[in-house]
KOLKE-496663 format. One record per residue: residue number from 1; residue in three letters; x, y, z of N, C-alpha, C, O in turn. Coordinates in Angstrom, 1 decimal. Each point is the difference from the previous one (the first is absolute). Example, Ala and Ser with C-alpha at 12.3 -4.5 7.8 and 13.67 -1.06 7.14 Angstrom:
% residues 2
{1,Ala,{13.2,-5.7,7.8},{-0.9,1.2,0.0},{0.9,1.2,0.0},{1.0,0.0,0.7}}
{2,Ser,{-1.4,1.1,-1.4},{0.9,1.1,0.0},{-0.8,1.1,0.8},{0.5,1.1,0.1}}
% end
This chain:
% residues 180
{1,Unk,{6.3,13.4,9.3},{-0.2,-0.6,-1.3},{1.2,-0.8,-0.5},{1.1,0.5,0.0}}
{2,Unk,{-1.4,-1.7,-0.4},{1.2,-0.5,-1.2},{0.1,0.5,-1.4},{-0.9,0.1,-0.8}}
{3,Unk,{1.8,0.3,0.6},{0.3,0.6,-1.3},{0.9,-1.0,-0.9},{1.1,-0.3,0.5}}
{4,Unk,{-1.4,-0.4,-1.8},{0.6,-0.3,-1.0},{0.8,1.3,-1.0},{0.3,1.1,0.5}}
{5,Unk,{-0.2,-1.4,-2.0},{0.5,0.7,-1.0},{-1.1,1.0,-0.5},{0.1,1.2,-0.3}}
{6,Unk,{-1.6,-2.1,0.2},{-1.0,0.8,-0.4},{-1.4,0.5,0.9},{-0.8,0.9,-0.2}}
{7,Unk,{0.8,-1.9,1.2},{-1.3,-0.3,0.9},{0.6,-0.1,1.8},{1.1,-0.4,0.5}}
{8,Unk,{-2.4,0.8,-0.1},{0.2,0.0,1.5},{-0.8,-1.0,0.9},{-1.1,0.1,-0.6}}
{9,Unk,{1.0,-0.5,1.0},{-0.8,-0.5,0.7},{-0.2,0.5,1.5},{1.0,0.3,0.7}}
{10,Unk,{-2.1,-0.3,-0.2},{-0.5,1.0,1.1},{-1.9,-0.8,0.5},{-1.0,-0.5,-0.5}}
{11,Unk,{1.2,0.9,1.5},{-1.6,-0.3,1.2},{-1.0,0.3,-1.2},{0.1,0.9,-0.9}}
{12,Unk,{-1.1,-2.0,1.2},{-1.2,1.0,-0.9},{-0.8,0.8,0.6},{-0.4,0.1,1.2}}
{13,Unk,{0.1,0.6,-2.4},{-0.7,1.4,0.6},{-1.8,-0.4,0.0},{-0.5,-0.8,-0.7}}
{14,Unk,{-0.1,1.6,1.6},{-1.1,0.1,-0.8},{-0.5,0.4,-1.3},{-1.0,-0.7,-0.5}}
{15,Unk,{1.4,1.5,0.0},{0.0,0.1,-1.1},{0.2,-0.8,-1.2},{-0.5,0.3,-1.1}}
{16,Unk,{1.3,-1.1,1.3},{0.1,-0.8,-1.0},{-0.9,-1.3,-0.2},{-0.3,-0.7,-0.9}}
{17,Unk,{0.1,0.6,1.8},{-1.4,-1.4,0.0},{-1.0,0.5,-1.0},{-0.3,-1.0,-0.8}}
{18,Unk,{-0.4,2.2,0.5},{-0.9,-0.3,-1.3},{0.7,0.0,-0.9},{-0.3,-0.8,-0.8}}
{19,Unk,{1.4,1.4,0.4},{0.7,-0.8,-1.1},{0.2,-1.3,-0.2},{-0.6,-0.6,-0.9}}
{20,Unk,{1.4,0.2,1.5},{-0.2,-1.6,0.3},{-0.8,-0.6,-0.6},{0.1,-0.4,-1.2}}
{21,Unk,{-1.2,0.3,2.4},{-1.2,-0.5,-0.6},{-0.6,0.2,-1.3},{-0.5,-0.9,-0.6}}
{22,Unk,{0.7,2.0,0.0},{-0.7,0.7,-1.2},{0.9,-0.8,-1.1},{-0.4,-0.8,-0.9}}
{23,Unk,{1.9,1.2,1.1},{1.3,-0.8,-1.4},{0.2,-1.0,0.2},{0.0,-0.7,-1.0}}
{24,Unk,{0.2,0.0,2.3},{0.1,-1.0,0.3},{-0.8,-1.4,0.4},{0.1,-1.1,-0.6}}
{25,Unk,{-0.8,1.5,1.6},{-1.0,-0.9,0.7},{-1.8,-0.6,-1.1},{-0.7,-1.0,-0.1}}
{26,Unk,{0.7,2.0,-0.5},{-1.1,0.2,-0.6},{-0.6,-0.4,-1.5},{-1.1,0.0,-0.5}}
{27,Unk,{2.5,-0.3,0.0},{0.6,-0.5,-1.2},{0.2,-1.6,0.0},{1.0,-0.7,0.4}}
{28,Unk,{-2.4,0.1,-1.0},{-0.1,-1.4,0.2},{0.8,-0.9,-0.5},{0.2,-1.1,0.4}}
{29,Unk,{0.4,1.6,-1.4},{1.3,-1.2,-0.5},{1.3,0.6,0.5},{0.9,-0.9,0.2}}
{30,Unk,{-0.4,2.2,0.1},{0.9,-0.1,1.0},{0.1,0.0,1.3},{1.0,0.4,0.6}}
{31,Unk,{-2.3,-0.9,0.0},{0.1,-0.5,1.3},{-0.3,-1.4,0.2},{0.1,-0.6,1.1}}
{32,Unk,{-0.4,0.0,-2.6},{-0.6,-1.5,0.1},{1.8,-0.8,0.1},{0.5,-0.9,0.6}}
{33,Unk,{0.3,1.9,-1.7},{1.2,-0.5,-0.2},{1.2,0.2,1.1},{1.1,-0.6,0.0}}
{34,Unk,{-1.7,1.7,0.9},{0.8,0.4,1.3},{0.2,-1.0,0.8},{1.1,-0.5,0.3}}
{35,Unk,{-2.4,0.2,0.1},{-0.5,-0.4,1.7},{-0.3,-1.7,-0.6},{-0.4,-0.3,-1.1}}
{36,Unk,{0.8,-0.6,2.4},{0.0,-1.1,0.2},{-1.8,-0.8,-0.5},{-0.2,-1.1,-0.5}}
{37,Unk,{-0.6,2.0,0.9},{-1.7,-0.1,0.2},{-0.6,0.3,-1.5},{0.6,0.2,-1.0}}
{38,Unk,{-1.8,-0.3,1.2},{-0.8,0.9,-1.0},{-0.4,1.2,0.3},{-0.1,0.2,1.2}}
{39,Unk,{-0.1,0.4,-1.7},{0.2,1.9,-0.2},{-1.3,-0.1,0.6},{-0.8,-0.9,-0.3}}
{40,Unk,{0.6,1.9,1.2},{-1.1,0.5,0.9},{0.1,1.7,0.2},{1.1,0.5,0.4}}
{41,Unk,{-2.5,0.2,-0.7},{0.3,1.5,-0.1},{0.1,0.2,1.3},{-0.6,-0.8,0.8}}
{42,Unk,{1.3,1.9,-0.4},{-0.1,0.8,1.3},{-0.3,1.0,-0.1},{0.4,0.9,-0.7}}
{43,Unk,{-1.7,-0.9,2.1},{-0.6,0.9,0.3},{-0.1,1.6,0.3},{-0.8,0.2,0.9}}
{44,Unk,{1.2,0.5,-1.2},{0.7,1.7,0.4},{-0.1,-0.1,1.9},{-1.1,-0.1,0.6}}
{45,Unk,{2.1,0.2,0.0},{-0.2,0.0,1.2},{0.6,-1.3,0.7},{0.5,0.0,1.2}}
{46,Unk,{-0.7,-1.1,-2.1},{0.6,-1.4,1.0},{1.3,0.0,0.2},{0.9,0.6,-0.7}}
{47,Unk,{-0.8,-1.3,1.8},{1.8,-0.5,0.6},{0.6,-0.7,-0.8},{0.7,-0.8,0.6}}
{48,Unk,{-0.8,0.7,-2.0},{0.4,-1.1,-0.5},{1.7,0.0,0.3},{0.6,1.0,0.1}}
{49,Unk,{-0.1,-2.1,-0.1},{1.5,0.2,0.4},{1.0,0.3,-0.9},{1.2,0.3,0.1}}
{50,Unk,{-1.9,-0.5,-1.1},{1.1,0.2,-1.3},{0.0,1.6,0.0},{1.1,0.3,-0.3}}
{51,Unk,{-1.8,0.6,0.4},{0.1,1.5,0.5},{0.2,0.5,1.0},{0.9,0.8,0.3}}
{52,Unk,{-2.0,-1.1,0.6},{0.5,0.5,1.4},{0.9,-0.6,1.1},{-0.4,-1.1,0.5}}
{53,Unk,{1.4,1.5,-0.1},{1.3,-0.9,0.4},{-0.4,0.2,1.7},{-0.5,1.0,0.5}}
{54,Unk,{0.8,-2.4,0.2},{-0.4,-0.3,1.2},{1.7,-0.1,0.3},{0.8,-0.9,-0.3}}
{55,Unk,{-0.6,2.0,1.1},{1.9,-0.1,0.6},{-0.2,-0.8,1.4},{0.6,0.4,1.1}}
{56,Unk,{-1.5,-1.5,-1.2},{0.6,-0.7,0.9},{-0.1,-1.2,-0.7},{0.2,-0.7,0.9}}
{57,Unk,{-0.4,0.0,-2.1},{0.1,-0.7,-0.5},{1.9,-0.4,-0.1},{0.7,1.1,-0.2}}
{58,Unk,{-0.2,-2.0,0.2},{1.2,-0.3,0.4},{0.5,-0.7,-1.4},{1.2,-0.1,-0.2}}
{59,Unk,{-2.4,-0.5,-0.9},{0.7,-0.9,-0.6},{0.2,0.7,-1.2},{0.6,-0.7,-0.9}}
{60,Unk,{-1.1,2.0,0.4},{0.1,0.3,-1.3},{-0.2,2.2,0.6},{-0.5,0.8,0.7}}
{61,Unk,{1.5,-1.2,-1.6},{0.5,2.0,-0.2},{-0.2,0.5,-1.1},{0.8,-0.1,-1.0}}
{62,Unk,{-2.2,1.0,1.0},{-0.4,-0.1,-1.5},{0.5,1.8,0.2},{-0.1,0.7,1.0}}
{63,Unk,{0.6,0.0,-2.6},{0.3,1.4,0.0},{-0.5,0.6,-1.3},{-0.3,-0.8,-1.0}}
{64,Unk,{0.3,2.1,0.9},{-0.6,0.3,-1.1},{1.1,0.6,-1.2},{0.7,0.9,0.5}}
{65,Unk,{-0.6,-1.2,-1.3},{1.5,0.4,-1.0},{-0.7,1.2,-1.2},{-0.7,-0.1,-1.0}}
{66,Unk,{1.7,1.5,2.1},{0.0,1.1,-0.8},{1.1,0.1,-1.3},{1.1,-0.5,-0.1}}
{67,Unk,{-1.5,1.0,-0.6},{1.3,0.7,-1.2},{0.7,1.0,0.8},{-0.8,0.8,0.3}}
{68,Unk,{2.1,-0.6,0.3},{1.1,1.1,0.6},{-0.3,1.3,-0.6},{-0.5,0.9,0.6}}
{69,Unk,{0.8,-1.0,-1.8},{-0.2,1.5,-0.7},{-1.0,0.6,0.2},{0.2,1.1,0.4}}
{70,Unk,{-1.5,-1.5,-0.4},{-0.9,0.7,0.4},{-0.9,-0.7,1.3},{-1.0,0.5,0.5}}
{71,Unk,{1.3,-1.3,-0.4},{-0.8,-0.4,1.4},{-1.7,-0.7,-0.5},{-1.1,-0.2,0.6}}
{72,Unk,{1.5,0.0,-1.7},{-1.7,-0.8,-0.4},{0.2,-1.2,0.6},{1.0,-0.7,0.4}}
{73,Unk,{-2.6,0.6,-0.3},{-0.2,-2.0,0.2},{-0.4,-0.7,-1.1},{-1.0,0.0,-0.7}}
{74,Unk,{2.5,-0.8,0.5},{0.0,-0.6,-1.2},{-0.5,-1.8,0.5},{0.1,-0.7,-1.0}}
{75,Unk,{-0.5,0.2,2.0},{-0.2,-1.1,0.4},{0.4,-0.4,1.7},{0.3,0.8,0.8}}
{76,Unk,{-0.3,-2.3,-0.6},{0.0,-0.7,1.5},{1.0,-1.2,-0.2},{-0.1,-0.8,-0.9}}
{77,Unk,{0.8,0.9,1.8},{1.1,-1.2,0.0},{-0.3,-0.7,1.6},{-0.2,0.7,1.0}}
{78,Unk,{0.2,-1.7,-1.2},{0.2,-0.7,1.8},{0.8,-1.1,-0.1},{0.1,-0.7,-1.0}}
{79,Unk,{0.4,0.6,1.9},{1.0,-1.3,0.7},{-1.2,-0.6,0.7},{-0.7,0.6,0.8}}
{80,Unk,{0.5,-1.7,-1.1},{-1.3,-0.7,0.5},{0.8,-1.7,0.6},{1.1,-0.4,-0.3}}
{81,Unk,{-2.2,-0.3,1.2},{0.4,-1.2,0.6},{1.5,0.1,0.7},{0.9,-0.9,-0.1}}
{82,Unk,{-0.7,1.8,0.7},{1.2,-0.1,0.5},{0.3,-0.8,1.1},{-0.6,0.2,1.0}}
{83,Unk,{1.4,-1.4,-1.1},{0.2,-0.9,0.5},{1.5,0.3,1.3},{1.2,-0.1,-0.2}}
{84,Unk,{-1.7,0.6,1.3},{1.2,0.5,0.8},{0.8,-1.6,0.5},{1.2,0.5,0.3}}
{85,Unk,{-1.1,-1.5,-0.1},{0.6,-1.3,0.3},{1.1,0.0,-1.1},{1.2,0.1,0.2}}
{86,Unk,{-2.0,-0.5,-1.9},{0.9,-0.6,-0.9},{1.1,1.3,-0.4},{1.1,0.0,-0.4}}
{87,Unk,{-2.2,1.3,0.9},{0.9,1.2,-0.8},{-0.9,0.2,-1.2},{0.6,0.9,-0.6}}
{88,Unk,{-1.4,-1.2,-0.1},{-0.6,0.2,-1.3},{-1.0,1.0,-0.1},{-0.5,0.5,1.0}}
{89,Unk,{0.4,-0.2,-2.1},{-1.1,0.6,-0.4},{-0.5,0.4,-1.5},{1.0,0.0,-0.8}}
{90,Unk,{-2.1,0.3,0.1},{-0.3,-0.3,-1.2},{-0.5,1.6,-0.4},{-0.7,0.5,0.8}}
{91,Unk,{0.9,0.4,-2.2},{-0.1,0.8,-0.6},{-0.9,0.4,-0.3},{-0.1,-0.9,-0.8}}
{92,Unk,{-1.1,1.8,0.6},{-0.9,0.5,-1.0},{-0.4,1.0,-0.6},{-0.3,0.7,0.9}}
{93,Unk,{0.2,-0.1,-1.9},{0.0,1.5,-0.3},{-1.0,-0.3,-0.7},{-0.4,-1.2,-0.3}}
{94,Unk,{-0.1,2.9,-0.2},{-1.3,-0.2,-1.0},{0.5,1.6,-0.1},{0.1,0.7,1.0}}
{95,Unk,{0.3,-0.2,-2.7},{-0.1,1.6,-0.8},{-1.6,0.3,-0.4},{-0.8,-0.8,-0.5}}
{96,Unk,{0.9,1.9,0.8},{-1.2,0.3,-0.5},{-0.3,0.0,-1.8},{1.0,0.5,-0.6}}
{97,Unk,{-2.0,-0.7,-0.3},{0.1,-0.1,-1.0},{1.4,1.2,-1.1},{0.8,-0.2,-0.9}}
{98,Unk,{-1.3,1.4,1.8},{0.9,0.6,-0.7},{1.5,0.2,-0.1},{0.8,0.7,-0.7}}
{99,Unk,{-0.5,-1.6,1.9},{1.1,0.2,0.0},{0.7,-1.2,-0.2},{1.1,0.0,0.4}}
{100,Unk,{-1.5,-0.9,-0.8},{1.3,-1.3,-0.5},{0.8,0.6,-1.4},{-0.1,1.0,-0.8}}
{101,Unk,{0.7,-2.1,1.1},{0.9,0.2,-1.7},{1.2,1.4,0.7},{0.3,0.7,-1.0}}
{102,Unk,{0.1,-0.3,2.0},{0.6,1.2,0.3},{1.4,-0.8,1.1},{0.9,0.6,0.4}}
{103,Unk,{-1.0,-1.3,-0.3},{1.2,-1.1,0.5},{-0.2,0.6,1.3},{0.9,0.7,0.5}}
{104,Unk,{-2.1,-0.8,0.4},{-0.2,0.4,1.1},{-0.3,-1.4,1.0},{0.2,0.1,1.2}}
{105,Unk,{-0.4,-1.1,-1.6},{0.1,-1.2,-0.2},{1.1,-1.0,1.0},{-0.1,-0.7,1.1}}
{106,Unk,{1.2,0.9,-2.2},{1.2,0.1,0.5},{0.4,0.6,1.2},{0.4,-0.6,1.0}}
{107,Unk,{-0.5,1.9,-1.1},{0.0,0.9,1.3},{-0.6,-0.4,1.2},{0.5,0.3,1.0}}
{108,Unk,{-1.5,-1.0,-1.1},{-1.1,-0.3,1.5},{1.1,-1.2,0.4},{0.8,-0.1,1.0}}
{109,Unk,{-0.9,-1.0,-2.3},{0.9,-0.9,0.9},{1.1,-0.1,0.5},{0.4,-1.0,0.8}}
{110,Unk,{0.3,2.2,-1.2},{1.3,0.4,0.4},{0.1,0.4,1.7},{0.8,-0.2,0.9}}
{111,Unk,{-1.9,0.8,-1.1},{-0.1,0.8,1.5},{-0.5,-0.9,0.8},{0.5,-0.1,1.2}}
{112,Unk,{-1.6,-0.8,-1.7},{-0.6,-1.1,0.8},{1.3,-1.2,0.7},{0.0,-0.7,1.0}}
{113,Unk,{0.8,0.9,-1.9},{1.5,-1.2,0.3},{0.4,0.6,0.9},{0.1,-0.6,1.1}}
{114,Unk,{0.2,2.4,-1.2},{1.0,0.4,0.8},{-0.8,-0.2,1.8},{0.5,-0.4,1.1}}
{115,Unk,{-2.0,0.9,-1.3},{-0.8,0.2,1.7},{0.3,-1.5,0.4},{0.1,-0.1,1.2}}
{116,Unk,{0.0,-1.6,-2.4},{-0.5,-1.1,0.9},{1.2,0.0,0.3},{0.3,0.3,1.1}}
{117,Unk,{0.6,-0.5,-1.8},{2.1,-0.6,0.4},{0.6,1.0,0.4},{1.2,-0.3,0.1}}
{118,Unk,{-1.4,1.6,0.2},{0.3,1.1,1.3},{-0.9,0.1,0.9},{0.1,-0.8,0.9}}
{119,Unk,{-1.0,1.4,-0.9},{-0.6,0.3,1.3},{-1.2,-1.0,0.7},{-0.8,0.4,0.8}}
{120,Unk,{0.9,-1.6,-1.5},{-0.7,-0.7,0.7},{0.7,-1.2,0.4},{-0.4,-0.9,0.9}}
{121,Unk,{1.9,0.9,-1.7},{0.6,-1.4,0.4},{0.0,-1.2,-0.7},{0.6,-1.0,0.4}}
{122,Unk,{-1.6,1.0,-1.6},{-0.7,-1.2,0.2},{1.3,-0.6,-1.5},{0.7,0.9,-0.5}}
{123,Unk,{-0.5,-2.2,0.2},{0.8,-1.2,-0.3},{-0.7,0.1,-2.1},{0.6,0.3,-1.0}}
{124,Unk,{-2.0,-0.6,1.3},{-0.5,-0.3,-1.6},{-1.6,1.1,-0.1},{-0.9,0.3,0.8}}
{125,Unk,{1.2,-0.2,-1.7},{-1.4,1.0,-0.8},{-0.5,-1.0,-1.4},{0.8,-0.7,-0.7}}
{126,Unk,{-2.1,0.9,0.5},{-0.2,-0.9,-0.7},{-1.7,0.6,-0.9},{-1.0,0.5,0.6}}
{127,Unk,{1.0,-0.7,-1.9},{-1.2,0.6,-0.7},{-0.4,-1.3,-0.5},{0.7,-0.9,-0.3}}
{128,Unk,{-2.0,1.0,0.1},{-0.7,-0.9,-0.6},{-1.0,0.8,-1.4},{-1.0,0.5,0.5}}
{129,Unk,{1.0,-0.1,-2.0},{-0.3,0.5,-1.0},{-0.7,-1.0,-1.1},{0.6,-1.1,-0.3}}
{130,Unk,{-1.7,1.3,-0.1},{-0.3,-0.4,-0.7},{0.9,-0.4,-1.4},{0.8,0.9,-0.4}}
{131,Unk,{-0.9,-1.7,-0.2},{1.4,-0.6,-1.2},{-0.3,1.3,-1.1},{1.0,0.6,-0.5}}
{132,Unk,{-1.6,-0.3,0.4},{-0.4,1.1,-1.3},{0.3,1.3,0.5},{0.0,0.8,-1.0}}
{133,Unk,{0.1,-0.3,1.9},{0.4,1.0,0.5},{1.6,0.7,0.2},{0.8,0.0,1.0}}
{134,Unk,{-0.6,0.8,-2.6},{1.8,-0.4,-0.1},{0.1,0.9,0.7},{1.0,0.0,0.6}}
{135,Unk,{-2.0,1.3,-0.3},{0.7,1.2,0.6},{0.4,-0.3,1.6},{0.9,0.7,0.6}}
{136,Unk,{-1.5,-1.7,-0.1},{0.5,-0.5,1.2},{0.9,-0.5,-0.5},{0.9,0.9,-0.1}}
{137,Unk,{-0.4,-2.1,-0.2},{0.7,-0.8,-0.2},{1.4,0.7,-0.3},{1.0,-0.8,0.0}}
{138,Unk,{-0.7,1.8,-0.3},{0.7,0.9,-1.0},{0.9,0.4,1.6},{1.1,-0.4,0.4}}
{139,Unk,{-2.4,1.5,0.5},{0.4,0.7,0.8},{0.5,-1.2,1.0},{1.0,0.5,0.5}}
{140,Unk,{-1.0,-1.6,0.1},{0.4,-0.7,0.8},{1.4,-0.8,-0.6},{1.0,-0.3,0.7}}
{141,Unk,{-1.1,0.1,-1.8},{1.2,-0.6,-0.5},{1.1,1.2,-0.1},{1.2,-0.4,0.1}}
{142,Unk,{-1.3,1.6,-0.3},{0.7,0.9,-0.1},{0.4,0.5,1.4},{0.9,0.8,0.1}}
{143,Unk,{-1.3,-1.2,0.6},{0.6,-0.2,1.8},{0.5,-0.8,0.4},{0.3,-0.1,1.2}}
{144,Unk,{0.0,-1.0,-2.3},{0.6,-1.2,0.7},{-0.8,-1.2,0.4},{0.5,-1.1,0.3}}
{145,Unk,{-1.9,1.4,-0.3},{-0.7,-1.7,0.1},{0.1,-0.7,-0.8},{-0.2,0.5,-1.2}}
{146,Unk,{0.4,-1.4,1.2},{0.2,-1.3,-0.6},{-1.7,-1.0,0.0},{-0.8,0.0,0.9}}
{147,Unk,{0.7,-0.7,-2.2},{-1.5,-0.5,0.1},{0.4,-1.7,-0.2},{0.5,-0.9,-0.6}}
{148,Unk,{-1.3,1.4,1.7},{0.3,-2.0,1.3},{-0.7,-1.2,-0.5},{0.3,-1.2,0.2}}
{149,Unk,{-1.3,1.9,-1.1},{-1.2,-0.8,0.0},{-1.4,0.7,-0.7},{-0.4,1.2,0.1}}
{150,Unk,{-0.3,-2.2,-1.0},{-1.5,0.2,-0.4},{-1.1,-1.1,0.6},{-0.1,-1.3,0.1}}
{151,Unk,{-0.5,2.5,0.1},{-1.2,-0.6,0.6},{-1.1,-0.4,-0.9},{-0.6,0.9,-0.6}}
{152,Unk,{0.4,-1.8,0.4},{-0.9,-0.2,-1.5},{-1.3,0.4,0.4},{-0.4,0.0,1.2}}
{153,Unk,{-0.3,0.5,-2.1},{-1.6,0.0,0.1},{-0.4,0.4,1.6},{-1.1,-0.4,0.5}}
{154,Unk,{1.8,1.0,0.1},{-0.4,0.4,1.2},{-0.8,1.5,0.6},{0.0,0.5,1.1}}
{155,Unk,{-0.4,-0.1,-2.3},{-0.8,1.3,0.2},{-1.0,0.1,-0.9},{0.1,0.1,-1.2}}
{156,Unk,{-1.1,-0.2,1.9},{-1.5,0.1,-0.7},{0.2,1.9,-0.6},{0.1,0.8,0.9}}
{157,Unk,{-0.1,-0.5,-1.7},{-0.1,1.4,-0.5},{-1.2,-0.4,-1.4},{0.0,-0.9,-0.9}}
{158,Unk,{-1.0,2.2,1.3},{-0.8,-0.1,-0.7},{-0.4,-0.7,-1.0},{0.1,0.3,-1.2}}
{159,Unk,{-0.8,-1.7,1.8},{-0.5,-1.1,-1.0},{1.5,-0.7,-0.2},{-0.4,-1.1,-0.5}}
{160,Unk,{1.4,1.0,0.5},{0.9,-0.8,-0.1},{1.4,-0.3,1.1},{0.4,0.8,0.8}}
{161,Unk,{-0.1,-2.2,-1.1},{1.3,0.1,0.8},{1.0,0.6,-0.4},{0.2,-0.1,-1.2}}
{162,Unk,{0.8,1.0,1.9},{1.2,0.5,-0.3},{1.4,-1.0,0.7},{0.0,-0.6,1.1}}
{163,Unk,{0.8,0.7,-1.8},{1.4,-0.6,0.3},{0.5,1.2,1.2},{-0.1,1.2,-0.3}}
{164,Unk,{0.6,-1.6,1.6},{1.0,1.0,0.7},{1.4,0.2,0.3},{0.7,-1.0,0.4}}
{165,Unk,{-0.2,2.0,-0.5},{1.9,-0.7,0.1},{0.1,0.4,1.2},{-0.6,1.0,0.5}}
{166,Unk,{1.4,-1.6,0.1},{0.7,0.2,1.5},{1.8,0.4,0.0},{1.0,-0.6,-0.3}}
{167,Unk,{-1.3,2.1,0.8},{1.4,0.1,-0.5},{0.6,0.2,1.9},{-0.8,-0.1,0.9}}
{168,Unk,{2.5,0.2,-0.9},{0.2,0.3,1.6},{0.9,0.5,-0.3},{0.5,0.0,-1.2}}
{169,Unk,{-0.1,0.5,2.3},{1.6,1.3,0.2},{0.4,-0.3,1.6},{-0.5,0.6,0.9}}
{170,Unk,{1.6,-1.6,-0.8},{0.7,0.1,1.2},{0.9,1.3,0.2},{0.5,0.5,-1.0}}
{171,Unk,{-0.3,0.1,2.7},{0.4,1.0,0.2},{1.8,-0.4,-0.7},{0.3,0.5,-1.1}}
{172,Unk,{0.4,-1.1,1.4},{1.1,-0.5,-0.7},{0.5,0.5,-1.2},{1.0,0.7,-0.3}}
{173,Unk,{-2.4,-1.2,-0.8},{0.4,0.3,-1.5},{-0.4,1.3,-0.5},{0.4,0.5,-1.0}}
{174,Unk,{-1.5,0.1,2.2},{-0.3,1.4,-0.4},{1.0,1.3,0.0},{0.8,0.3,0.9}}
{175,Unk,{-1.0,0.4,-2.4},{1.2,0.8,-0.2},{-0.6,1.6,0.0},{-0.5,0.7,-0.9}}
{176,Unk,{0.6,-0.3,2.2},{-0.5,1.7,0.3},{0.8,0.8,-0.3},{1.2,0.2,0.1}}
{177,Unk,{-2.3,0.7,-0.8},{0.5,1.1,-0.6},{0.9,0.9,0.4},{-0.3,0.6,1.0}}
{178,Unk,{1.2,-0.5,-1.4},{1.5,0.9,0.7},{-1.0,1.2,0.2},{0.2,0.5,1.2}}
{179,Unk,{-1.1,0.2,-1.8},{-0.5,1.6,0.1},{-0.9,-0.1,1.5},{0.0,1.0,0.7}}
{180,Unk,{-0.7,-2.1,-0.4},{-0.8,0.1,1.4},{0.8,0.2,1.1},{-0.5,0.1,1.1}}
% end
């Protein structure tokens, strides 16, 4: 397991897939606002990839982010599009409703920096958040990303366009936590 200050990240379990699905996946405006698509339910039982992890999949390392103290599943973080040539790769997390607002946030991306610019090698990490979304914006800037760029009107979310920011973190400017 990766351990941050507050959160772990670790394999998903079975068990945690009907949660998921249930806080996460199932929840039409925070999956409309998650995922690149339009929100589509899933079926109890399907392969969907956003739950069930295929470990031969090479481009995206998706994990499930417990609370340390007690070992709940508080949400899913993945390193997705990993680009092994340039060295890149791009961020995603999703808290379950009840747990935002607890700077767990921060924590995922912290640890997410430390697995891509330690143990994967890789040069740049990079998130793509919708503009209205400070709690992201908060937790990536507070690691050191810097925001590169807005994407105007480039996210259909429920009946409207949303603005996206493009934030990045070269391994260089990244500043790891003395405690990891």
């Amino acid at each position: 397991m990766l351990k941050g200050d507050k959160v772990g990240l670790r394999a998903r379990h079975e068990t945690d897939i009907p949660i998921l699905r249930t806080e996460l996946y199932d929840d039409v405006v925070n999956a409309s606002r998650a995922e690149a698509g339009p929100w589509r339910p899933t079926t109890p039982g399907s392969k969907d990839p956003r739950l069930v992890v295929d470990d031969k999949e090479q481009g995206s390392v998706p994990f499930s982010v417990v609370e340390l103290d007690a070992g709940t599943l508080v949400g899913t973080a993945t390193l997705w599009g990993i680009d092994t040539h340039n060295r890149s790769a791009h961020i995603g997390l999703g808290l379950l409703p009840a747990s935002r607002g607890k700077g767990y946030g921060t924590d995922v991306v912290a640890v997410l920096c430390h697995y891509g610019f330690i143990v994967r090698g890789l040069q740049r990490l990079q998130i793509e958040t919708l503009a209205d979304n400070a709690a992201m914006l908060r937790s990536a800037e507070r690691n050191g990303f810097v925001r590169e760029g807005v994407l105007r009107s480039s996210a259909w979310v429920m009946g409207e366009f949303l603005d996206e920011v493009l934030l990045g973190l070269l391994a260089q400017d990244w500043k790891p936590d003395p405690k990891a």
